[in-house]
C-alpha positions as CSV (number, residue, x, y, z in Angstrom):
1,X,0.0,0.0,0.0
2,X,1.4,3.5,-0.7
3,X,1.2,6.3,1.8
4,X,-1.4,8.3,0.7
5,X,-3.5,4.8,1.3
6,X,-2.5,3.9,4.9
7,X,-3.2,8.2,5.8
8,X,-6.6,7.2,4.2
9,X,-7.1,4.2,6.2
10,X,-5.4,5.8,9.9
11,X,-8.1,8.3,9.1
12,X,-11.1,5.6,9.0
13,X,-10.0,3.8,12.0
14,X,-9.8,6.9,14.1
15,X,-12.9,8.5,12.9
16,X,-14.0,5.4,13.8
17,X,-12.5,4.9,17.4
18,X,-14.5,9.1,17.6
19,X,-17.3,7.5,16.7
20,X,-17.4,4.3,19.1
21,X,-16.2,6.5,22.2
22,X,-18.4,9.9,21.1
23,X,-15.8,11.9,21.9
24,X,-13.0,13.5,20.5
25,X,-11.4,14.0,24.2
26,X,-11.9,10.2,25.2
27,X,-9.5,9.0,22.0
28,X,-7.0,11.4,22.7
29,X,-6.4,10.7,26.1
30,X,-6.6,6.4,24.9
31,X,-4.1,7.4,22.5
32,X,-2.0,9.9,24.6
33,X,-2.2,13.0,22.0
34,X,-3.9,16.4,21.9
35,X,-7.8,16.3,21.6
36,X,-6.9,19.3,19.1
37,X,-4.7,16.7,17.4
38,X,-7.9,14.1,16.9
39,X,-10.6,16.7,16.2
40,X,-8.2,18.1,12.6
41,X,-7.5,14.8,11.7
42,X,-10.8,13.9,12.1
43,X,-11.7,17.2,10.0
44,X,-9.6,16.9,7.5
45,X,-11.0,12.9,6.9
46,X,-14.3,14.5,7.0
47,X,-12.4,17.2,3.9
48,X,-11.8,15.1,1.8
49,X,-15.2,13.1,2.0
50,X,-16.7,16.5,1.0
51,X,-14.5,17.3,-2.1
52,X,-14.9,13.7,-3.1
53,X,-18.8,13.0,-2.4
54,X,-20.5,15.8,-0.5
55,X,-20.5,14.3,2.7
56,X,-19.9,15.5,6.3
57,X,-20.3,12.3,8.8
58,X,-20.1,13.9,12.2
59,X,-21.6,17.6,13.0
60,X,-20.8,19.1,16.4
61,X,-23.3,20.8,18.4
62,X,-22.1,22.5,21.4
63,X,-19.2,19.9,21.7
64,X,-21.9,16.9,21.4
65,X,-22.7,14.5,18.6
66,X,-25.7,14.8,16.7
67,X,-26.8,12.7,13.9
């Protein structure tokens, strides 16, 4: 796989991990980085979904989850 595949597929599984634990804070502090650090990553996933399809998958509301 090149490198521009593995960013794509870190990007799903911690989107993912966001997803599971409904909060950005929670999978920073499992994986001992900034929640700033999860939230763009998670963003710029969410980018690139929206250049490619038009699609945002999470939308924050006052720091919760809404679907």
């Amino acid at each position: 796989m090149n490198k521009t595949t593995m960013d794509k597929l870190r990007a799903i599984r911690l989107f993912v991990r966001v997803v599971d634990a409904g909060s950005f804070t929670a999978v920073a502090d499992e994986l001992n980085v900034t929640t700033s650090m999860v939230s763009k990553e998670v963003r710029r996933f969410e980018k690139g979904l929206v250049a490619d399809i038009g699609l945002f998958l999470i939308t924050l509301a006052c720091y919760k989850f809404v679907s």
